[in-house]
C-alpha positions as CSV (number, residue, x, y, z in Angstrom):
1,X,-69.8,-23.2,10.2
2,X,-72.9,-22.5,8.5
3,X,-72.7,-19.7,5.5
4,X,-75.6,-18.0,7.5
5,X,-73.2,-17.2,11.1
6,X,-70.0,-16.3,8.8
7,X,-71.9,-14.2,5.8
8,X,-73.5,-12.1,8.6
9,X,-69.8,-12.0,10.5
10,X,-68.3,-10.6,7.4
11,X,-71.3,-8.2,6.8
12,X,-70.6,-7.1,10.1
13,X,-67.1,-6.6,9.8
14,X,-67.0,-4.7,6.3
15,X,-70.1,-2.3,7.5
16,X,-68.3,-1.6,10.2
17,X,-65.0,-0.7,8.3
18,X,-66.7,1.7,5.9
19,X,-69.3,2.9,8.8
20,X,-66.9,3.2,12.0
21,X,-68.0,2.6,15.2
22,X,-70.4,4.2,17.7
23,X,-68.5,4.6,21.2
24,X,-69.5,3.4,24.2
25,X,-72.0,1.3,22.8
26,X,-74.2,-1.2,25.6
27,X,-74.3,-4.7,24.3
28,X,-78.0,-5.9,23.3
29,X,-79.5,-8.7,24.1
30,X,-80.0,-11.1,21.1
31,X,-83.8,-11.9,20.4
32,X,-85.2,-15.0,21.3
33,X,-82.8,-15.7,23.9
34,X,-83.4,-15.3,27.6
35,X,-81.3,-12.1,30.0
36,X,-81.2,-11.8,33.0
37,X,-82.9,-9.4,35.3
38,X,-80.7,-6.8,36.4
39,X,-77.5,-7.5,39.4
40,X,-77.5,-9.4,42.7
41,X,-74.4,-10.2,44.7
42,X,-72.7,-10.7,41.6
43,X,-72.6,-6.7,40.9
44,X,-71.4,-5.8,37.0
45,X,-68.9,-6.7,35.6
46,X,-67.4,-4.4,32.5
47,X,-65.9,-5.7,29.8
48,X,-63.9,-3.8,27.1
49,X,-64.2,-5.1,23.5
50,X,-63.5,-4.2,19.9
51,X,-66.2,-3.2,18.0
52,X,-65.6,-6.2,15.2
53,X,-66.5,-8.7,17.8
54,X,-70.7,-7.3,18.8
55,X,-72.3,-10.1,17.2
56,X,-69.8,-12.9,19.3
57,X,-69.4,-11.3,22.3
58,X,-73.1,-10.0,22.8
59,X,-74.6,-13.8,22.5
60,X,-71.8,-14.9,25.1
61,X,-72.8,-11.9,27.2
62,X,-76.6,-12.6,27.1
63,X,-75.6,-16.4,27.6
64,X,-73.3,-15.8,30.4
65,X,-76.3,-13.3,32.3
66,X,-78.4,-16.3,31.9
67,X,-76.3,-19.0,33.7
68,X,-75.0,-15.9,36.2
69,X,-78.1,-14.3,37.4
70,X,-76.3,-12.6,39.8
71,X,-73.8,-10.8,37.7
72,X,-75.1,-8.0,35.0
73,X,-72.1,-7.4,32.3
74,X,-71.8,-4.0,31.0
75,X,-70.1,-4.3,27.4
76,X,-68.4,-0.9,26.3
77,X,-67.7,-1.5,22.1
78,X,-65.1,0.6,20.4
79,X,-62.0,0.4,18.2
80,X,-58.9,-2.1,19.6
81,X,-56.4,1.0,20.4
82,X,-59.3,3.4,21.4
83,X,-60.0,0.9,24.0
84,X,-56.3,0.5,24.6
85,X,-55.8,4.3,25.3
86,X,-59.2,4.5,27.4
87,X,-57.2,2.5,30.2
88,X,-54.0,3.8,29.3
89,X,-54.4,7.4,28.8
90,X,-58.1,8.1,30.9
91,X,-57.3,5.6,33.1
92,X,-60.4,4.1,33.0
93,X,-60.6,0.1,34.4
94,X,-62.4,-2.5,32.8
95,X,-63.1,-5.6,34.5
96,X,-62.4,-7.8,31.3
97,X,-60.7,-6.6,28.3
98,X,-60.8,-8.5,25.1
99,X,-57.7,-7.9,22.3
100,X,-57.9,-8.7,18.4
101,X,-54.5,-9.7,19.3
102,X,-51.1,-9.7,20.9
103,X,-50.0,-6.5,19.8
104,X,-52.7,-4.7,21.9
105,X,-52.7,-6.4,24.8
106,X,-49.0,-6.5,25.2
107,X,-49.2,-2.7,25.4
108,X,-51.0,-3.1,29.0
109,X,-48.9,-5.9,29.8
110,X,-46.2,-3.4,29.9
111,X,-48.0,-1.4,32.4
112,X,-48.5,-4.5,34.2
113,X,-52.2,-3.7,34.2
114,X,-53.0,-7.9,33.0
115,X,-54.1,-10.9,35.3
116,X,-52.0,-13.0,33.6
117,X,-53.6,-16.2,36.0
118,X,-56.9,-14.9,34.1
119,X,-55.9,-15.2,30.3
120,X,-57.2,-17.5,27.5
121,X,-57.5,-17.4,24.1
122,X,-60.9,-17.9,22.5
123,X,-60.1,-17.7,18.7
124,X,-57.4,-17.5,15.8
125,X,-57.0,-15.3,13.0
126,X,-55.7,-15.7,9.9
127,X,-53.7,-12.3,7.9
128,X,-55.7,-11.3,4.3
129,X,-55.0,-9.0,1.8
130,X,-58.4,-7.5,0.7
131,X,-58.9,-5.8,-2.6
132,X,-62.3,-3.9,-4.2
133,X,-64.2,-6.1,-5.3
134,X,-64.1,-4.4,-9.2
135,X,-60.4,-3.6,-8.6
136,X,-58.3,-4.1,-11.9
137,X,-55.3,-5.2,-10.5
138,X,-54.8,-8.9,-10.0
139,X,-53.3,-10.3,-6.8
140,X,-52.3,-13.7,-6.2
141,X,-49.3,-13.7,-3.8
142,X,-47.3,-10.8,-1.7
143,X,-45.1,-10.0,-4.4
144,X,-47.7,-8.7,-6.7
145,X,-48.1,-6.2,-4.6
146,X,-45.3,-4.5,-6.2
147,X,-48.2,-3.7,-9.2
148,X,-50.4,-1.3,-5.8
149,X,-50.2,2.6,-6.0
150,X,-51.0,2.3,-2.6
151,X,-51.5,-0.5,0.3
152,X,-53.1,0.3,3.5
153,X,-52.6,-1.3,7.1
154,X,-53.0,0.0,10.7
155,X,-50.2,1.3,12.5
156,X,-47.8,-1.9,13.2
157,X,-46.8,-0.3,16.4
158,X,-50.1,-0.1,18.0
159,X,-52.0,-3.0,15.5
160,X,-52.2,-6.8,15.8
161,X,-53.1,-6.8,11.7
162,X,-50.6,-4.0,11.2
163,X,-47.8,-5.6,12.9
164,X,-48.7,-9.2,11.2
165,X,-48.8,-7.8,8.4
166,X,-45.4,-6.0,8.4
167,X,-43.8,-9.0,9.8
168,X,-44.7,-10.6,6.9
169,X,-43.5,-8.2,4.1
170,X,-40.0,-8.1,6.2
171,X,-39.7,-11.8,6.6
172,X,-40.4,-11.9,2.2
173,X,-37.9,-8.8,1.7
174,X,-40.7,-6.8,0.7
175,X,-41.1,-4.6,3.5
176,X,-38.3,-1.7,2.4
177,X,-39.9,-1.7,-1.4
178,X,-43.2,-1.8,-0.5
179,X,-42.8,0.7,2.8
180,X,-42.8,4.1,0.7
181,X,-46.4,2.5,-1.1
182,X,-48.1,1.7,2.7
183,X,-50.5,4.3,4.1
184,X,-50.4,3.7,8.2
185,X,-53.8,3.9,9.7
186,X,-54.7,4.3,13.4
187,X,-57.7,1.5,13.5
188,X,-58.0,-1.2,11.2
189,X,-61.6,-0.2,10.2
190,X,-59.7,3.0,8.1
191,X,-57.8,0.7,6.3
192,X,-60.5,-1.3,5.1
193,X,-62.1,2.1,4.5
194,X,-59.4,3.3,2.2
195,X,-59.6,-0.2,0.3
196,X,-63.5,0.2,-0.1
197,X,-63.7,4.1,-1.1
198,X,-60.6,3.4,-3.7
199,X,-57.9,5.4,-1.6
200,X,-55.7,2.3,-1.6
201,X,-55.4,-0.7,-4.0
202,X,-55.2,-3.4,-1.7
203,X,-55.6,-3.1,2.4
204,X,-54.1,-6.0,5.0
205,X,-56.9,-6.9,7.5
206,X,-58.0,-10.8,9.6
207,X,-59.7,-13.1,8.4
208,X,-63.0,-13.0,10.9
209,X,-65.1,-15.5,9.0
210,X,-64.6,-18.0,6.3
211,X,-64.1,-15.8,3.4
212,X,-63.3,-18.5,0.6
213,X,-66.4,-19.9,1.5
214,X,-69.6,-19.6,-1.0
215,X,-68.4,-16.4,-2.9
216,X,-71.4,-15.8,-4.4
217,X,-72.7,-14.2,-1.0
218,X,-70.0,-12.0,-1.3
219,X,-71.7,-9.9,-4.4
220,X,-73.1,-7.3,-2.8
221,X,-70.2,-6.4,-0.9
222,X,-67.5,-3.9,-1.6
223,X,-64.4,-5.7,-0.6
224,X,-63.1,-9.1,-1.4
225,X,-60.4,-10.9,-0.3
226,X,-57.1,-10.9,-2.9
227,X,-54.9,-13.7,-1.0
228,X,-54.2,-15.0,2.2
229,X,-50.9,-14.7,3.5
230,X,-48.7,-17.5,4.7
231,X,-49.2,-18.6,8.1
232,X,-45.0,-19.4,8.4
233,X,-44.5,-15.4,7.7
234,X,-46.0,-14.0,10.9
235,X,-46.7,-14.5,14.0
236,X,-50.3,-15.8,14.5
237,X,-52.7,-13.5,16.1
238,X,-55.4,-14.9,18.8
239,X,-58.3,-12.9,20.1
240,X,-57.4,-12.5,23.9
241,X,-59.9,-12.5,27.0
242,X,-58.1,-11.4,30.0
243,X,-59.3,-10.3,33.8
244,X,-57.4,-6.9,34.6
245,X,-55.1,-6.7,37.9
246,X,-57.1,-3.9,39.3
247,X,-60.4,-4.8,38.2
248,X,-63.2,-3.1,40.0
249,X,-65.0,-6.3,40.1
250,X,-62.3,-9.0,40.2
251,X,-64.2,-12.5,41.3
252,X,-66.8,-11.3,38.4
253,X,-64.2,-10.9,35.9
254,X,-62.4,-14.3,36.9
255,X,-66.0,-15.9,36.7
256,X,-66.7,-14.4,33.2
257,X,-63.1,-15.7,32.2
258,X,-63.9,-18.7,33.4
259,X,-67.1,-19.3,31.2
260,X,-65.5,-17.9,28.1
261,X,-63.2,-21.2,28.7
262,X,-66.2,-23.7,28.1
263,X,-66.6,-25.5,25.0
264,X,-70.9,-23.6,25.4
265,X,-69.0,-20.6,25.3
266,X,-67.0,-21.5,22.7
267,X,-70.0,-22.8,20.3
268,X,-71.7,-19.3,20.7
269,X,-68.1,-17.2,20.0
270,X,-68.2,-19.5,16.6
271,X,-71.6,-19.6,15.5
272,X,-71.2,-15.6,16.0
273,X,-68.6,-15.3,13.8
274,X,-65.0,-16.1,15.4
275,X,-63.2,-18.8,14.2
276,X,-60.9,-21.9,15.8
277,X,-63.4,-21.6,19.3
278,X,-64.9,-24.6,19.6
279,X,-61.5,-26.3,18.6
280,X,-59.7,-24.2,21.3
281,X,-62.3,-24.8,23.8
282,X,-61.0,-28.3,24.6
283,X,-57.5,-27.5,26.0
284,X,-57.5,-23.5,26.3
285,X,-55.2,-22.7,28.8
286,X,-53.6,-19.0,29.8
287,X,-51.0,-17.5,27.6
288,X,-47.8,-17.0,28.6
289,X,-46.6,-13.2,27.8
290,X,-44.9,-13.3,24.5
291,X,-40.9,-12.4,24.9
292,X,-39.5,-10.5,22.1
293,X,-35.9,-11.1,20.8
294,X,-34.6,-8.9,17.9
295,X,-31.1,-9.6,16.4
296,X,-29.6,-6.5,14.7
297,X,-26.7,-7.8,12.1
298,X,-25.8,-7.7,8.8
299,X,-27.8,-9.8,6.3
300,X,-25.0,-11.4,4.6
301,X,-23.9,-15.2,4.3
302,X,-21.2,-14.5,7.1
303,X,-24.5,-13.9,9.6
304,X,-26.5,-16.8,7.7
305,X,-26.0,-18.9,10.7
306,X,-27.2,-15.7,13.3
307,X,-30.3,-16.0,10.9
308,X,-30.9,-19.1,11.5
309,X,-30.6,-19.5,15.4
310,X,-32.5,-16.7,15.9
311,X,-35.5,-16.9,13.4
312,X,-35.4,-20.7,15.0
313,X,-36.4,-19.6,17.7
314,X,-40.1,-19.0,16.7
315,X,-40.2,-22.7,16.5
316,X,-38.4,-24.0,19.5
317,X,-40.6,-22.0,21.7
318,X,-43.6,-21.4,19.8
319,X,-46.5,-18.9,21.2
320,X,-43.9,-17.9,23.8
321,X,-40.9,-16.2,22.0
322,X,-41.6,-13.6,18.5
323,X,-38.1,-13.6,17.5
324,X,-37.1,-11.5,14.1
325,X,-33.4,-10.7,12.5
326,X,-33.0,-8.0,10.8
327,X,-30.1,-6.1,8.2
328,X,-28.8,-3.3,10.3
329,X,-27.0,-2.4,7.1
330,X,-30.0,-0.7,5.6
331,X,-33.7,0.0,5.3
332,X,-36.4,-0.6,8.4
333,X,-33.3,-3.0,10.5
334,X,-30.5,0.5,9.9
335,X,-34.0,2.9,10.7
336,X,-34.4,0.7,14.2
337,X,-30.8,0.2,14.7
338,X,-30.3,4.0,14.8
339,X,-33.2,4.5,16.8
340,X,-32.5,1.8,19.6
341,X,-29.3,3.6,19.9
342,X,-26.6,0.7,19.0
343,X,-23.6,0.9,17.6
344,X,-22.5,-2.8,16.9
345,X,-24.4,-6.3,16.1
346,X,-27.0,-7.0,18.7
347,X,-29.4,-9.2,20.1
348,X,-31.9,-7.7,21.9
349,X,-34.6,-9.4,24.4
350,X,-37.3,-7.8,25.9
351,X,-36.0,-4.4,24.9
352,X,-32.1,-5.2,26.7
353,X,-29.0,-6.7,25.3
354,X,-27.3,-6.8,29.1
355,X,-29.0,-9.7,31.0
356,X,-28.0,-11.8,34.1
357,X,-29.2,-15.6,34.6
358,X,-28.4,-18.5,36.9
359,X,-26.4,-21.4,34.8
360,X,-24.9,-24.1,37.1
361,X,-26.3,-22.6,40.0
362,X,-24.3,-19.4,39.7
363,X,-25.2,-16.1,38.4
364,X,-23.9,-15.5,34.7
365,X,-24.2,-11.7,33.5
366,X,-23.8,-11.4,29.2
367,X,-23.6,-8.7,27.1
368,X,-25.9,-9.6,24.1
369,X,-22.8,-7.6,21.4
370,X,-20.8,-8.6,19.0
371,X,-20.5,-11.9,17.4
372,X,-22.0,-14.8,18.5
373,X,-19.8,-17.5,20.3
374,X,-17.9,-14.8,21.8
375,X,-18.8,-13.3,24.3
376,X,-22.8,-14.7,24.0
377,X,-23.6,-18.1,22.7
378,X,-26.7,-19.8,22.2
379,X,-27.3,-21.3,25.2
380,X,-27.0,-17.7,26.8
381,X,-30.0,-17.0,24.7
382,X,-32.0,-20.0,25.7
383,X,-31.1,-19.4,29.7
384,X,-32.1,-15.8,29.6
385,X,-35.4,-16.9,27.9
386,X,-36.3,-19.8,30.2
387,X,-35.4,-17.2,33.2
388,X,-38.1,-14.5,31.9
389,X,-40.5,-17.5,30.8
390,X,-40.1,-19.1,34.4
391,X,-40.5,-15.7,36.2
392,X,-43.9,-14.6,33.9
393,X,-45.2,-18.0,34.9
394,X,-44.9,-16.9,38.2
395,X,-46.6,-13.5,37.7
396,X,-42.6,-11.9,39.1
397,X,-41.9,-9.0,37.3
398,X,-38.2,-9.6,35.1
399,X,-35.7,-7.9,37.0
């Protein structure tokens, strides 16, 4: 990528973290470049983005009017869990909605408001720590953030960058030190905010464009990155594209879907800012929803082997399955121990320890308590898991 694209991506970005953004803003066309003139047959077709992604998603827009006559797209720009709570809390419908990440979209999944036969990925994002760029504290790795005051990242709960970078502190043993430092913003652009106006020593946010790259075109910005974090110590991130069940204007959504999933497409997303497109491009296919499995035990050496199985299970089913242990026995596992109600050593999957699956052609249910190779075993695990996997494939709501 040339410095040109990513130094005006990263300008982008940062202005928008210390600005904010507008709402409800139309997407422009980019100069130069031909639009077309007004709808035909094709209608509009609306699509929902975050307001980090303009410069990417406007060129594909304008591109995609061009080789669609026919279709006009209407592009409504705001923060990731503004946009979230526009379709569910106004109930407003998108045709297309576009997520920074898992963690949004999921959160419409639930309310099984995604096309699921109408999903790709179109980039990757990498977790960074951001610091000022005068700041006196030197970071290098994670564990000097122990030196911050402060840290600020958005709400894990509601964040892709938030709940990245949480996983991450948890998987180092960080998280229960650092938690009483961490100031929990709504939209990542406040985080960055706080790291730019001083409120917070260092700020977590994704890496949008090559920031390692040519430093010296960072000067004149505020912010600079501190360290990236390990890719093995979260879940990766990808920037989603998917047509909505109920969209007003379904065959146009499918057919901007479908463009997004060229390598053309792909080129533009890039050269706009997003990163791994053009790599993606060549075998992008839909994502399958992500299953969660949490394991609630204690973090001792007699549950080293629990550990083990279940944190393996990232690997063995990778992009599929975010799988985390954690020490019911204190800090953030006892906090959502307590609050999931439990009173014993549990694995949870998709939010319920008591499944039902078909092994040897016969219906086994199992309680998800206790310890393992009692009443559960691994395989118990892997069966329940290929039965929500099979069953998601197939659009079937899990029973």
């Amino acid at each position: 990528m040339r410095n040109s694209s990513w130094f005006v991506g990263l300008l982008l970005v940062v202005t928008g973290a210390l600005v904010g953004c507008k709402k409800e803003q139309a997407a422009k066309p980019v100069e130069g470049m031909p639009q077309a003139k007004g709808a035909a047959a094709g209608g509009s077709v609306k699509l929902f983005v975050p307001c980090g992604l303009i410069i990417p998603f406007t060129d594909a827009t304008t591109k995609f009017e061009e080789t669609h006559p026919g279709i006009k797209v209407e592009s409504v720009y705001d923060n990731a869990t503004v946009l979230v709570e526009k379709v569910l809390q106004k109930g407003e419908r998108p045709d297309v909605f576009v997520s920074p990440g898992y963690t949004e979209i999921n959160r419409l999944k639930a309310k099984q408001l995604v096309d699921d036969k109408a999903e790709i990925n179109v980039a990757q994002f990498k977790l960074v720590a951001l610091v000022r760029r005068d700041a006196k504290i030197k970071l290098e790795k994670p564990e000097d953030l122990k030196k911050c005051k402060t840290i600020s990242m958005p709400d894990p709960e509601t964040n892709s960058v938030g709940e990245s970078a949480k996983g991450a502190l948890q998987k180092l043993g960080l998280w229960d030190e650092l938690e009483p430092k961490i100031i929990t913003t709504k939209h990542a652009i406040e985080s960055h905010q706080f790291v730019g106006n001083g409120k917070s020593d260092a700020g977590f946010a994704y890496d949008n464009c090559p920031l390692d790259t040519a430093p010296e075109k960072l000067s004149k910005l505020i912010v600079k990155p501190a360290f990236y974090v390990d890719e093995a110590l979260y879940d990766r991130q990808d920037c989603v594209v998917a047509a909505m069940k109920d969209a007003p204007n379904a065959a146009g959504a499918q057919e901007f879907v479908k463009f997004l999933d060229t390598k053309e497409a792909r080129t533009i997303l890039e050269k706009g800012g997003l990163k791994g497109c053009v790599a993606a491009a060549a075998d992008a296919k839909p994502i399958q929803a992500t299953i969660k499995v949490t394991a609630f035990y204690p973090g001792n050496e007699g549950h080293k082997h629990v550990r083990d199985f279940i944190e393996g299970l990232n690997k063995e089913y990778p992009g599929k399955v975010r799988a985390e242990f954690l020490d019911f026995t204190a800090g953030e596992g006892l906090k959502r121990w307590r609050e999931a109600k439990l009173t014993c050593g549990t694995v949870m999957i998709d939010g319920s320890y008591d499944w039902t699956y078909e092994k040897n052609g016969k219906p086994r249910q199992v309680i998800f308590q206790m310890a393992m190779d009692g009443q559960w075993n691994k395989d118990d695990v892997r069966g329940v898991i290929e039965k929500l996997l099979k069953e998601k494939a197939q659009g079937k709501k899990a029973e």
